[in-house]
Structure formats: C-alpha cells, structure tokens
C-alpha positions in Angstrom: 0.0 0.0 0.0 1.3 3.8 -0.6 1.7 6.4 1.3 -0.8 8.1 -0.9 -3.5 5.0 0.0 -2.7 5.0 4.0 -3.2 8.7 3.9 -6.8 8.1 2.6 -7.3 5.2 4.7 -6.5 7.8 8.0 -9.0 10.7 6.1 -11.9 8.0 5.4 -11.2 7.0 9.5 -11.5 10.5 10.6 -14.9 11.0 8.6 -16.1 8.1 10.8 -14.7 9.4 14.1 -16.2 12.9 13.5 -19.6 11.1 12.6 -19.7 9.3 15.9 -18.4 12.6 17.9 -21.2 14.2 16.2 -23.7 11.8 17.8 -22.1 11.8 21.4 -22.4 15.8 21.0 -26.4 15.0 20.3 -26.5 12.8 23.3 -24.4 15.1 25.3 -27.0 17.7 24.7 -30.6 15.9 25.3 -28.8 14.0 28.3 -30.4 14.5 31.7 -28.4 13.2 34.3 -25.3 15.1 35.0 -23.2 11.4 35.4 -23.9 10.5 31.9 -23.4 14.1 30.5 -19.8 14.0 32.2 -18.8 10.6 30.5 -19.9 11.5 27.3 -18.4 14.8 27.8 -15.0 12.5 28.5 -16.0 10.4 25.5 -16.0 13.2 23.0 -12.8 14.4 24.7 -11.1 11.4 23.6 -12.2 11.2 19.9 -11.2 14.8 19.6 -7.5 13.8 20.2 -8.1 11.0 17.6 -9.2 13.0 15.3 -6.5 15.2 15.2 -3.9 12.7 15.8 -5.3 10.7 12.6 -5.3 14.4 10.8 -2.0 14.8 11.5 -1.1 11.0 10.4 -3.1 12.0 6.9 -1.0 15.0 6.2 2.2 13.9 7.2 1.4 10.7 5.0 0.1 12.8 2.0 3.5 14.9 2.3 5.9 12.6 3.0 8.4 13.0 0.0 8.4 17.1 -0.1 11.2 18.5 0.9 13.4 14.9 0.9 10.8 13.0 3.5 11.6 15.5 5.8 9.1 15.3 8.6 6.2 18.4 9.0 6.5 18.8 12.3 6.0 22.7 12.3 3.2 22.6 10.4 -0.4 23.0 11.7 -3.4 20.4 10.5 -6.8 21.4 9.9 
C-alpha cells in the first residue's frame, strides 16, 4: 500500500470518528443526568485527540516525500 493509499485510509477513518463525535455531541445535549453528561463529555474528549492525531497521520502521509521526507513537524493540520 502507498503512502498516498494510507493517507486516505486515515482521512476515510477520521470521517467516521467525527460522525460518531457528532452523535455523542447529540447525546451530550438531550442528556439529563449530570453522570452520563460527564462521561460523554469524556468520551468526545477522547475522539477529539483521535481525530486530530489521525489528521496529523493523513497529512504527514500525503506529504511525505516534499522536501526529501523530511518530517512536517512545524506545520499545523486542519
């Protein structure tokens, strides 16, 4: 598989992840109870540093061979 491929894999991963934080958010929202609230509150917490990590995965992937593989570590993701 290229780098190219894995890159897409991550982006396809990340649409899932978001979809799912989406529907926590939902939850989060029409919840009642202040317990269950909280752990979906942690929940979406969580997924938010996956999503980001598996942006940053995407890009890095996608830009690997710029500038001699040199790693984008200075670089923001969106």
């Amino acid at each position: 598989m290229a780098l190219r491929e894995m890159a897409q894999e991550y982006r396809s991963n990340t649409a899932l992840l978001e979809l799912r934080m989406k529907e926590l958010q939902v939850a989060q929202r029409r919840a009642r109870h202040k317990e269950v609230k909280y752990r979906l509150k942690q929940r979406i917490g969580c997924l938010r540093v996956m999503i980001n990590e598996s942006r940053k995965t995407a890009f890095m992937l996608e830009h690997y061979y710029e500038n001699g593989g040199q790693v984008h570590a200075d670089k923001r993701v969106v």
